[in-house]
py3Dmol code that shows the C-alpha trace and the ligand (Angstrom):
import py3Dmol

protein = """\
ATOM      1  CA  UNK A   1      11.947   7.561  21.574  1.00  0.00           C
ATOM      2  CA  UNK A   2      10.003   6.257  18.347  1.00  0.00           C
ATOM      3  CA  UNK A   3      11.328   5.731  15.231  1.00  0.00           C
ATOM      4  CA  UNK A   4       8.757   8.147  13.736  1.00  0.00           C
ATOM      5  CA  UNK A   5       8.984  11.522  16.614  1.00  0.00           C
ATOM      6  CA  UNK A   6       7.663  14.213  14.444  1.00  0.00           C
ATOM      7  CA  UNK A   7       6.537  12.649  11.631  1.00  0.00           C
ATOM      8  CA  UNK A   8       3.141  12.845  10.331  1.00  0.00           C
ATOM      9  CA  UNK A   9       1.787   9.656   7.859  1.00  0.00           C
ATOM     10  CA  UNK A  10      -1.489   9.370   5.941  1.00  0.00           C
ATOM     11  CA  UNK A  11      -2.640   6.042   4.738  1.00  0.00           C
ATOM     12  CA  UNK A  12      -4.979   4.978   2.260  1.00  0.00           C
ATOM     13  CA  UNK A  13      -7.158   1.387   2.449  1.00  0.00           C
ATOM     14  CA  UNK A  14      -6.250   1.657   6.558  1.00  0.00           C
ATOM     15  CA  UNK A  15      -9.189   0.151   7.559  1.00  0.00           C
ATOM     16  CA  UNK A  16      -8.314  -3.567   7.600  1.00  0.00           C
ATOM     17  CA  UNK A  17      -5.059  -5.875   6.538  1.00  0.00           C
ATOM     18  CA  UNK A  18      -1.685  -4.347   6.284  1.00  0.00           C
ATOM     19  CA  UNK A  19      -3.069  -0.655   5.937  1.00  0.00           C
ATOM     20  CA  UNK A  20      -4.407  -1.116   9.403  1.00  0.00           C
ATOM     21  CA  UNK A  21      -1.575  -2.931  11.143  1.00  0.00           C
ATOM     22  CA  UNK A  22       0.728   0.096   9.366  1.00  0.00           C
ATOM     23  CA  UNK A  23      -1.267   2.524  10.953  1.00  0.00           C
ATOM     24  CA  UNK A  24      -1.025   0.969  14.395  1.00  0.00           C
ATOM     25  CA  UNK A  25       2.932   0.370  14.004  1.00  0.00           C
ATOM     26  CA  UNK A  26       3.684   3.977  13.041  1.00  0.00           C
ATOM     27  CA  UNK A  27       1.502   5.388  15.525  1.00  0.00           C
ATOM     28  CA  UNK A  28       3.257   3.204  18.484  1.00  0.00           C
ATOM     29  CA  UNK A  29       6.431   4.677  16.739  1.00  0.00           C
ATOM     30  CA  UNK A  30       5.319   8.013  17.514  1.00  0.00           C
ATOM     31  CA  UNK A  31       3.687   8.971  14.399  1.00  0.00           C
ATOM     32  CA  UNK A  32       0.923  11.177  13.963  1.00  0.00           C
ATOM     33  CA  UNK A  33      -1.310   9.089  11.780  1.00  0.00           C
ATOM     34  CA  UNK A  34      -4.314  10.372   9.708  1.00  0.00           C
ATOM     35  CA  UNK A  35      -5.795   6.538   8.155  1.00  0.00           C
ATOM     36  CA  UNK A  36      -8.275   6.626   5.565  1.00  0.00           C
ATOM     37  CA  UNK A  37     -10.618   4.236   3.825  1.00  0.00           C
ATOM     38  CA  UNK A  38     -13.588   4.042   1.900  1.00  0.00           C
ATOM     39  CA  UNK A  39     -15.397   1.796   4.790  1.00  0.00           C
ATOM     40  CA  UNK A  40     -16.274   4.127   7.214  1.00  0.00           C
ATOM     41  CA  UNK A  41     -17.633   1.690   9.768  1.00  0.00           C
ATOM     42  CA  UNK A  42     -14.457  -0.561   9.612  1.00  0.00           C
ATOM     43  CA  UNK A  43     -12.868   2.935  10.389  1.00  0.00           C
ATOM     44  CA  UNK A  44     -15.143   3.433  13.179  1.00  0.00           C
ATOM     45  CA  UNK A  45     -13.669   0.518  14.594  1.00  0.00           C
ATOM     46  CA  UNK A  46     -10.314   0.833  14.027  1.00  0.00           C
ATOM     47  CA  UNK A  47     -10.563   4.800  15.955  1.00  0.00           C
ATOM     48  CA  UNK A  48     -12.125   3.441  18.758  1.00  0.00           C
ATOM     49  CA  UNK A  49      -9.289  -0.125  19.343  1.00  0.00           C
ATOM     50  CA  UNK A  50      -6.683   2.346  18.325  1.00  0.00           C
ATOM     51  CA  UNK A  51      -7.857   5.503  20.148  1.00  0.00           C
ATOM     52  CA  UNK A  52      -4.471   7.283  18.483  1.00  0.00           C
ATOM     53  CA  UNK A  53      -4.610   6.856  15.223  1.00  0.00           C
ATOM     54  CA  UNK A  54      -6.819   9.349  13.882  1.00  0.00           C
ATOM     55  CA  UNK A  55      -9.642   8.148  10.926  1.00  0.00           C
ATOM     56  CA  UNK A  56     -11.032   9.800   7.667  1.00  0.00           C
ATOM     57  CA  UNK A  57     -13.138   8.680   5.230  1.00  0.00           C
ATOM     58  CA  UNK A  58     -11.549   8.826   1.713  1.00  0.00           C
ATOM     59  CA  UNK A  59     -12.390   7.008  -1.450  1.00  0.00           C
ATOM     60  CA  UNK A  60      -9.572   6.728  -3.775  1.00  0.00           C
ATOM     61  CA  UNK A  61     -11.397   6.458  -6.622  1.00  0.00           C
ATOM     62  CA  UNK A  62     -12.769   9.726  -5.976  1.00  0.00           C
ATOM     63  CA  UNK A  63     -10.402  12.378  -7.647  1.00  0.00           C
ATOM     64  CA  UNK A  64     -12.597  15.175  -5.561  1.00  0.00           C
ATOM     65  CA  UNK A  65     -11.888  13.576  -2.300  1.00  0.00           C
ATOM     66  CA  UNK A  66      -8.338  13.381  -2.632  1.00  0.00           C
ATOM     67  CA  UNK A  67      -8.188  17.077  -3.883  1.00  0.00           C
ATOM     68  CA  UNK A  68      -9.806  18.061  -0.995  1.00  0.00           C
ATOM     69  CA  UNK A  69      -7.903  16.090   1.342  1.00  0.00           C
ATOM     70  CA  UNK A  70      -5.046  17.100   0.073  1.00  0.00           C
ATOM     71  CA  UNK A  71      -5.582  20.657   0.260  1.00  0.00           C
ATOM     72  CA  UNK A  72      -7.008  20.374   4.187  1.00  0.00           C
ATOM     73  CA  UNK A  73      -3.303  18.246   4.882  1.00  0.00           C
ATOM     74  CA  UNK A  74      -0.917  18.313   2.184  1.00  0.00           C
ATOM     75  CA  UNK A  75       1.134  20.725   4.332  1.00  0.00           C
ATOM     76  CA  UNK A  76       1.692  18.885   7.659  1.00  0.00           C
ATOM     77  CA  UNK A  77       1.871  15.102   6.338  1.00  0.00           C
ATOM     78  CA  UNK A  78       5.679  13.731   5.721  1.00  0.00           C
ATOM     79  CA  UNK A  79       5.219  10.460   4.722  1.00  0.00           C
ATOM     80  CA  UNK A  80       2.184   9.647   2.589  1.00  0.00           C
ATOM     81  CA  UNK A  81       1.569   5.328   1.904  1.00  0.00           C
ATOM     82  CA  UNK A  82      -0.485   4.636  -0.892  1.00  0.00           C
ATOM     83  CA  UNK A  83      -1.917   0.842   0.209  1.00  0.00           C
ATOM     84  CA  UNK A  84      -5.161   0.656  -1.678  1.00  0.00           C
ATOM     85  CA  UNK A  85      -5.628  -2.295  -3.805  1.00  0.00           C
ATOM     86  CA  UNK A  86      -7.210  -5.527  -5.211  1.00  0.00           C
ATOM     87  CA  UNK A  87      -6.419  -8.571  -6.292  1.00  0.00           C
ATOM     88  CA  UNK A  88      -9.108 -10.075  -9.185  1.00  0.00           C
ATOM     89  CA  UNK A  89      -8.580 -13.183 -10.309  1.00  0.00           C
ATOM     90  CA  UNK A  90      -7.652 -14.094 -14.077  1.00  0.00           C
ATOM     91  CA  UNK A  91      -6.109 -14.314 -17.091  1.00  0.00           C
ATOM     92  CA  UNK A  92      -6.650 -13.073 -20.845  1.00  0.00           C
ATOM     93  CA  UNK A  93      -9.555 -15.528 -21.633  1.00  0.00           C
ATOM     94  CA  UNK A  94     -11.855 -14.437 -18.864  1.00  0.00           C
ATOM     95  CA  UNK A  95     -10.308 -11.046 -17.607  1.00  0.00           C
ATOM     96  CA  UNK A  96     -13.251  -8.610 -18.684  1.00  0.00           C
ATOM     97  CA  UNK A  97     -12.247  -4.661 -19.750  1.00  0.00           C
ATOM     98  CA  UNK A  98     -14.299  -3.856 -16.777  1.00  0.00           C
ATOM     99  CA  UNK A  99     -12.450  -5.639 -14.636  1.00  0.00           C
ATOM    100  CA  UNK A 100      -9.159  -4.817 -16.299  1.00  0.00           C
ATOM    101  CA  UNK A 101     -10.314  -0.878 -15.808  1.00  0.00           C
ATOM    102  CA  UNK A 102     -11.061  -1.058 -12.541  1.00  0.00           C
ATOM    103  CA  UNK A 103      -8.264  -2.928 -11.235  1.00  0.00           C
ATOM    104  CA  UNK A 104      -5.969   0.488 -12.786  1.00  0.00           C
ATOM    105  CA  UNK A 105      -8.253   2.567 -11.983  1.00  0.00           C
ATOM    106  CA  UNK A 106      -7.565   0.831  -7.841  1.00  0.00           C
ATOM    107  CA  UNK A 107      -4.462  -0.340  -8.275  1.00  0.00           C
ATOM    108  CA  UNK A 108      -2.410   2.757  -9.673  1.00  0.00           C
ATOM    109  CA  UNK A 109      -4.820   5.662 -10.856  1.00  0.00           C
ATOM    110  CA  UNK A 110      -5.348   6.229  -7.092  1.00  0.00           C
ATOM    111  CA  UNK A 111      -1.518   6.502  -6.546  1.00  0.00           C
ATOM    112  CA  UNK A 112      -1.096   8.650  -9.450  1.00  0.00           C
ATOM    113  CA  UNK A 113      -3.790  11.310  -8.121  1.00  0.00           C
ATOM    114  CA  UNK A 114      -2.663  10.907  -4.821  1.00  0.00           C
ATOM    115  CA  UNK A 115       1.135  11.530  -5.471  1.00  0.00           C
ATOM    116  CA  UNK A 116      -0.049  14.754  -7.704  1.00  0.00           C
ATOM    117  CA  UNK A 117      -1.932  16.573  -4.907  1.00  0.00           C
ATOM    118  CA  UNK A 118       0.416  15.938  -2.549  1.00  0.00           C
ATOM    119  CA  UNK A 119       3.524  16.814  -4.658  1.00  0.00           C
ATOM    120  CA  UNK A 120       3.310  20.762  -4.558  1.00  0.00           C
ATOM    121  CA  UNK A 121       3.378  20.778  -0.748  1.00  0.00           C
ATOM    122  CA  UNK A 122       6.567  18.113  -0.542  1.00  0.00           C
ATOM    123  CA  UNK A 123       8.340  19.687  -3.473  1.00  0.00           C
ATOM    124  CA  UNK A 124       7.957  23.480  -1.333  1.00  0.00           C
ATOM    125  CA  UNK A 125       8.981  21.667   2.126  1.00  0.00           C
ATOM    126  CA  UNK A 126      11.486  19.823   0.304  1.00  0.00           C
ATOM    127  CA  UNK A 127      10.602  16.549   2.257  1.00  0.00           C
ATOM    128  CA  UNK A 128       8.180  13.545   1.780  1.00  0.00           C
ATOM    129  CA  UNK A 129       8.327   9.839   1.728  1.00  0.00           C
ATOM    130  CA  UNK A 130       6.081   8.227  -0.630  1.00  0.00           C
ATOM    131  CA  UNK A 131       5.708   4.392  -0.328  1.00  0.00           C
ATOM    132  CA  UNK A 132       3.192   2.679  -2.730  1.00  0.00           C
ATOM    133  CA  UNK A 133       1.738  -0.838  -2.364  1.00  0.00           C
ATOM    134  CA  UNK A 134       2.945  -3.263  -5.263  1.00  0.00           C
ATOM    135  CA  UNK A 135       3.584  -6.692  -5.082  1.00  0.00           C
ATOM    136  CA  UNK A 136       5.892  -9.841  -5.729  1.00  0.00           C
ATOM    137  CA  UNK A 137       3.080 -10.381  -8.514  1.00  0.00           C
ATOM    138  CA  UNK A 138       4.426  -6.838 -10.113  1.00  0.00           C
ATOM    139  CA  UNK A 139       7.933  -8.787 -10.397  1.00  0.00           C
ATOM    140  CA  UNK A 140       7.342 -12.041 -11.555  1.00  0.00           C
ATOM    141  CA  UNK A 141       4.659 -14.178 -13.598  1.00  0.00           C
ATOM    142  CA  UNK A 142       1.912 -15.751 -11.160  1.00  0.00           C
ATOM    143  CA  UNK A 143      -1.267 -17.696 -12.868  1.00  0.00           C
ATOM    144  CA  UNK A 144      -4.320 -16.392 -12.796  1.00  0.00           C
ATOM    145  CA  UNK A 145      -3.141 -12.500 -11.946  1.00  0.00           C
ATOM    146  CA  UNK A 146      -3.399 -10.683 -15.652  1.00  0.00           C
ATOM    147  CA  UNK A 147      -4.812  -7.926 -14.684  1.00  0.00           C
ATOM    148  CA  UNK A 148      -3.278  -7.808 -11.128  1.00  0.00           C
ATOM    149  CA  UNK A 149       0.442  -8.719 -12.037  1.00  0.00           C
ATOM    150  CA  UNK A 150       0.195  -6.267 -14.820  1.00  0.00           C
ATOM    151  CA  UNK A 151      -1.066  -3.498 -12.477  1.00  0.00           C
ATOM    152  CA  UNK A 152       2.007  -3.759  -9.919  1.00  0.00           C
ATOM    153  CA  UNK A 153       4.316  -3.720 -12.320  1.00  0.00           C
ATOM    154  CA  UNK A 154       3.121  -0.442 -13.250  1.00  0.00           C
ATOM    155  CA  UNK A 155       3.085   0.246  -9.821  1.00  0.00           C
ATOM    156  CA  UNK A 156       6.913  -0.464  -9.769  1.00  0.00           C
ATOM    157  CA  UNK A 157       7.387   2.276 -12.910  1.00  0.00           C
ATOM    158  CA  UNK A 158       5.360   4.530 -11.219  1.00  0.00           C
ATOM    159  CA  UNK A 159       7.402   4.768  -8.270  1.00  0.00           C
ATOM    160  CA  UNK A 160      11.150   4.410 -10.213  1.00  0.00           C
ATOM    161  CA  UNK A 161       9.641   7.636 -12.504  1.00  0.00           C
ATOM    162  CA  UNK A 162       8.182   9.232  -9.462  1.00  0.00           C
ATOM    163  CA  UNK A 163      11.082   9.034  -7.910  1.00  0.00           C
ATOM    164  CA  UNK A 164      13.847  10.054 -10.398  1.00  0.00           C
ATOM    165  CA  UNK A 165      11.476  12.945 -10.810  1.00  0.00           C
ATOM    166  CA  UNK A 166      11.556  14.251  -7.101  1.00  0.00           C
ATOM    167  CA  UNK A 167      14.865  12.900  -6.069  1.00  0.00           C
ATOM    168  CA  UNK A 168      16.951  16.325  -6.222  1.00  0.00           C
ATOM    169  CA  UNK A 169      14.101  17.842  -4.785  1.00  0.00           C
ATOM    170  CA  UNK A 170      14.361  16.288  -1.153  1.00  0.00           C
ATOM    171  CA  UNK A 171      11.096  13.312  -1.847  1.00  0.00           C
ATOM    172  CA  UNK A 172      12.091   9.396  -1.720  1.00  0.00           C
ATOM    173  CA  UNK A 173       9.573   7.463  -3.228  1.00  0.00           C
ATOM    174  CA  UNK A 174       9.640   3.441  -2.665  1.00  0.00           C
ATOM    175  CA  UNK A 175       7.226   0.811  -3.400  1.00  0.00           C
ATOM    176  CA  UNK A 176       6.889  -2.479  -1.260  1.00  0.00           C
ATOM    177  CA  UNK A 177       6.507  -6.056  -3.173  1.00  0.00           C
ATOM    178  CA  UNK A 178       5.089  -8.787  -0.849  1.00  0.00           C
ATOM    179  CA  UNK A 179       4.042 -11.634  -1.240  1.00  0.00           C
ATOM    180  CA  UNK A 180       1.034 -13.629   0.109  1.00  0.00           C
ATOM    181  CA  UNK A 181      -0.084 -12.138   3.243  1.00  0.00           C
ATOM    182  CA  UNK A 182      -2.628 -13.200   5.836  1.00  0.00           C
ATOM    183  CA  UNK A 183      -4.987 -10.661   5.516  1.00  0.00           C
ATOM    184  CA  UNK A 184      -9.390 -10.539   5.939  1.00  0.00           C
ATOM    185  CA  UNK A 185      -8.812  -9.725   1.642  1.00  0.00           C
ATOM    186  CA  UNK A 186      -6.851 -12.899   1.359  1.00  0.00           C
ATOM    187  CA  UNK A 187      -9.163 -15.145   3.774  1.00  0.00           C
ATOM    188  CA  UNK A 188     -11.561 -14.320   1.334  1.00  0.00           C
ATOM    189  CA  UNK A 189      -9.708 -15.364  -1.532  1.00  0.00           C
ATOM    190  CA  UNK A 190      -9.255 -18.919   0.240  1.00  0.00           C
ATOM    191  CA  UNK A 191     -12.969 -19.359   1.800  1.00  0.00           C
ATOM    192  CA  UNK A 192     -14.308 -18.231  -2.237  1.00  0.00           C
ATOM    193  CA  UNK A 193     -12.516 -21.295  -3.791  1.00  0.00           C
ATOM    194  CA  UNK A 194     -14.107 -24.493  -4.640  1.00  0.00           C
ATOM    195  CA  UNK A 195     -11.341 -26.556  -2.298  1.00  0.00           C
ATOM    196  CA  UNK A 196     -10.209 -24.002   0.305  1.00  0.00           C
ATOM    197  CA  UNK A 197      -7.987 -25.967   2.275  1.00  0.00           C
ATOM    198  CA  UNK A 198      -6.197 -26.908  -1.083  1.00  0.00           C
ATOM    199  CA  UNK A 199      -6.243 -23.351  -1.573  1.00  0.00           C
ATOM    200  CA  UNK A 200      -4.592 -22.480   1.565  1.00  0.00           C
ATOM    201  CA  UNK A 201      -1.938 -24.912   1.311  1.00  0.00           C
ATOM    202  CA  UNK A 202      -1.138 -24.204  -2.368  1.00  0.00           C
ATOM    203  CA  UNK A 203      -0.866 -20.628  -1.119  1.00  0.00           C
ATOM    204  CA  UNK A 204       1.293 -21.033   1.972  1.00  0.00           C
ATOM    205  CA  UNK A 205       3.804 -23.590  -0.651  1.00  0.00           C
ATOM    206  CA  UNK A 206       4.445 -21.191  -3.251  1.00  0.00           C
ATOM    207  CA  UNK A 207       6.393 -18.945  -0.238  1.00  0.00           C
ATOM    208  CA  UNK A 208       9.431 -21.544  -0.007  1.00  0.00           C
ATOM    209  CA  UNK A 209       9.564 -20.377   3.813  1.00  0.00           C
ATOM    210  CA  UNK A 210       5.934 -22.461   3.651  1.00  0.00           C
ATOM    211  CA  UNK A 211       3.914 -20.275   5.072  1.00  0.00           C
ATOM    212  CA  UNK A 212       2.442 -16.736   4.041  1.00  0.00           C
ATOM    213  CA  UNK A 213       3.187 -13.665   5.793  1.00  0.00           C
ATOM    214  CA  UNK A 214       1.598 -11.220   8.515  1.00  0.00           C
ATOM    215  CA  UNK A 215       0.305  -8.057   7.833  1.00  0.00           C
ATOM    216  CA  UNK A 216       2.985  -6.957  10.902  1.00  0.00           C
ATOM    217  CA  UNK A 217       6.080  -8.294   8.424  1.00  0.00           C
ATOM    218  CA  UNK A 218       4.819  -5.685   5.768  1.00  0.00           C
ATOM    219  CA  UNK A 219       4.173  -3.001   8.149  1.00  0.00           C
ATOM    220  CA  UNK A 220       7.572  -3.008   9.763  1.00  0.00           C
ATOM    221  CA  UNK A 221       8.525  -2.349   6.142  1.00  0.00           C
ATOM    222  CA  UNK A 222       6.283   0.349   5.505  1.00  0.00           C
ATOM    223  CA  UNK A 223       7.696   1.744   9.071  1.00  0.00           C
ATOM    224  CA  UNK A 224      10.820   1.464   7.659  1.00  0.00           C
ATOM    225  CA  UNK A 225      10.466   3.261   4.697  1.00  0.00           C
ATOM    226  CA  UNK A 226       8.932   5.947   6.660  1.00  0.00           C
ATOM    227  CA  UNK A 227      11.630   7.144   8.782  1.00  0.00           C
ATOM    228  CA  UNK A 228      15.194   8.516   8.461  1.00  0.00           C
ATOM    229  CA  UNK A 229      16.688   4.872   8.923  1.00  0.00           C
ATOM    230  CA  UNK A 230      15.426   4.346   5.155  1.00  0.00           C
ATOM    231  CA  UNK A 231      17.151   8.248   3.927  1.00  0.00           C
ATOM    232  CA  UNK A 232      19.128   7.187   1.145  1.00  0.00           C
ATOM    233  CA  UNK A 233      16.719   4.574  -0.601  1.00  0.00           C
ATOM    234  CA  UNK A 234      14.825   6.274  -3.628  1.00  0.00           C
ATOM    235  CA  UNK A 235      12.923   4.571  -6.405  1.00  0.00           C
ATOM    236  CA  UNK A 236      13.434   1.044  -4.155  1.00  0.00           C
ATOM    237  CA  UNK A 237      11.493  -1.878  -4.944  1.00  0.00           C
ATOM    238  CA  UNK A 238      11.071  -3.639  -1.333  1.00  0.00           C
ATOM    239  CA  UNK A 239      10.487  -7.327  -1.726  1.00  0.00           C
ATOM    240  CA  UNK A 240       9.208  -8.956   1.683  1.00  0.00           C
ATOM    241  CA  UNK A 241       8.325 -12.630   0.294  1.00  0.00           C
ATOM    242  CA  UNK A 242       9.262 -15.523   1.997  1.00  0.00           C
ATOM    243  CA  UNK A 243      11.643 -16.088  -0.556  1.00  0.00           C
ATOM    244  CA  UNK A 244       8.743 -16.253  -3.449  1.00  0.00           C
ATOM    245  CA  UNK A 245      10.727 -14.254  -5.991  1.00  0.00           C
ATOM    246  CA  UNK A 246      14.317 -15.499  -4.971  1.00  0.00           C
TER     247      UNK A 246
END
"""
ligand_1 = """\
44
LIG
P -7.516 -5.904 2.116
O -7.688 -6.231 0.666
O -7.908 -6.940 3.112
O -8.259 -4.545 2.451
C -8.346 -3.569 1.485
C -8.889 -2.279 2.078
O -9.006 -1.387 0.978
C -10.267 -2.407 2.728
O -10.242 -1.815 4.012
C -11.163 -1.621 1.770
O -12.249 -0.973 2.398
C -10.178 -0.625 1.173
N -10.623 -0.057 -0.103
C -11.182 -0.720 -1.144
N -11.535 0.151 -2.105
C -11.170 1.391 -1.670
C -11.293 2.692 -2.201
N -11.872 2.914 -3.400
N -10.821 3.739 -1.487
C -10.249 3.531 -0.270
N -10.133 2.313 0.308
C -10.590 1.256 -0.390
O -6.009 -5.462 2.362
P -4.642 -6.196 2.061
O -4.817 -7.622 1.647
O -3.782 -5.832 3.205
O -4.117 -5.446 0.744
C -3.631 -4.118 0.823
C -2.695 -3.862 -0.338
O -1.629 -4.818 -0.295
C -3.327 -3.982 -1.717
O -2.792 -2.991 -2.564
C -2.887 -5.366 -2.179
O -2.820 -5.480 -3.578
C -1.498 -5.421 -1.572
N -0.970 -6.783 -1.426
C -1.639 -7.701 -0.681
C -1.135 -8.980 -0.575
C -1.850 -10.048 0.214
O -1.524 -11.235 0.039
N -2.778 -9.694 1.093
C 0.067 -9.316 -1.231
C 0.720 -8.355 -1.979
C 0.197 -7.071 -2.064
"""
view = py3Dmol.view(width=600, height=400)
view.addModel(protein, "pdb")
view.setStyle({"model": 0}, {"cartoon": {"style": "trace"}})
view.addModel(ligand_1, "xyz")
view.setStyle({"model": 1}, {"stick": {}})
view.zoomTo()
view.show()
């Protein structure tokens, strides 16, 4: 028996890092799983190693898309996980309003328009888990995240509002906080940096465990959150961080 029988989960930003390895987890938990991404070739791939997850092309940023999405599936998905994302690099001298604009726009517009279209159909069924990707960053100062940090931690009101909003109505709503996570997003991050083995090790030391996490560590989490294991946890903030934030 899986932790998920019967349970139906849609998943933004699937294609790659701990969207994709959530996908895989709750489908081997018995999950139906409906992942979606903007990269439909990195979906391509994901369908055909992980022939039961089943892919669709959505871009968050597109208000349209998720309308229309949400219309087509609103009714038969249970557990919805908002994992879209980025992670620019900055702080107030050289963080431009573009970039600060479209990290919100990623970050937590997306969850915002995502939560409203799938509301209706929760609120009527009286059931729904909604998990949103924030981050230790969201919780605590780290250099170099303005825009970032600042985004989570609206991530983190989001989901306490969201979910004092929906709690008498039968919805949890939880966010996750990790912290660094090996991930193709966060490779990048390293290999762009002038020194990237200094990089790498000043990245694995700020985790006092010394080492940064798998995207497997965050998706038990999400798996978690998903089920009936997690029923009374509302408006949660779910730090998995090697002890960053302790
Ligand atoms: P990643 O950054 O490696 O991959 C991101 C995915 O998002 C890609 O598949 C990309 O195609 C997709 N994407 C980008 N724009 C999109 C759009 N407009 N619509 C739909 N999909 C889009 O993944 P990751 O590092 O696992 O990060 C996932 C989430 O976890 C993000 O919200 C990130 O902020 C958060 N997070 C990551 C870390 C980390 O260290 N990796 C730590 C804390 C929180």
């Amino acid at each position: 028996m899986g932790r998920l029988d019967g349970k139906t989960v849609l998943i933004t930003a699937a294609a790659q890092g701990i969207g994709r390895r959530s996908a895989q987890l709750c489908a081997s938990e018995g999950a139906v799983v409906i992942a979606t991404d903007v990269n439909a070739a990195a979906l391509a791939k994901l369908a055909t190693e992980s022939p039961s997850v089943t892919v669709r092309r959505l871009d968050v940023l597109r208000r349209d898309e998720i309308e229309t999405l949400a219309a087509e599936l609103a009714d038969s998905v249970d557990v919805l996980f908002n994992c879209a994302g980025c992670v620019p690099d900055g702080d107030a001298a050289d963080t431009t309003d573009d970039v600060w604009q479209q990290t919100f726009d990623l970050n937590v517009r997306s969850m915002f328009w995502l939560c409203r279209a799938f509301l209706p159909a929760f609120r009527r069924r009286r059931t729904g888990s909604i998990i949103n990707m924030a981050s230790v960053a969201g919780l605590k100062g780290v250099p170099r995240r303005l825009a970032y940090g600042a985004s989570k931690a609206a991530v983190v009101g989001l989901t306490k509002c969201l979910a004092a909003d929906t709690v008498a109505d039968g919805i949890r709503c939880n966010c996750i906080c990790p912290g660094t996570v090996d991930t193709p997003s966060w490779r990048g991050r390293v290999a762009a940096s002038h020194d990237p083995e200094r990089a790498r090790a000043q990245f694995e030391a700020r985790q006092p465990m010394g080492r940064v996490g798998t995207a497997d560590e965050i998706a038990w989490m999400v798996v978690y959150l998903a089920s009936d294991e997690s029923s009374f946890t509302t408006g949660a903030s779910m730090v998995v961080d090697g002890g960053w934030s302790m």
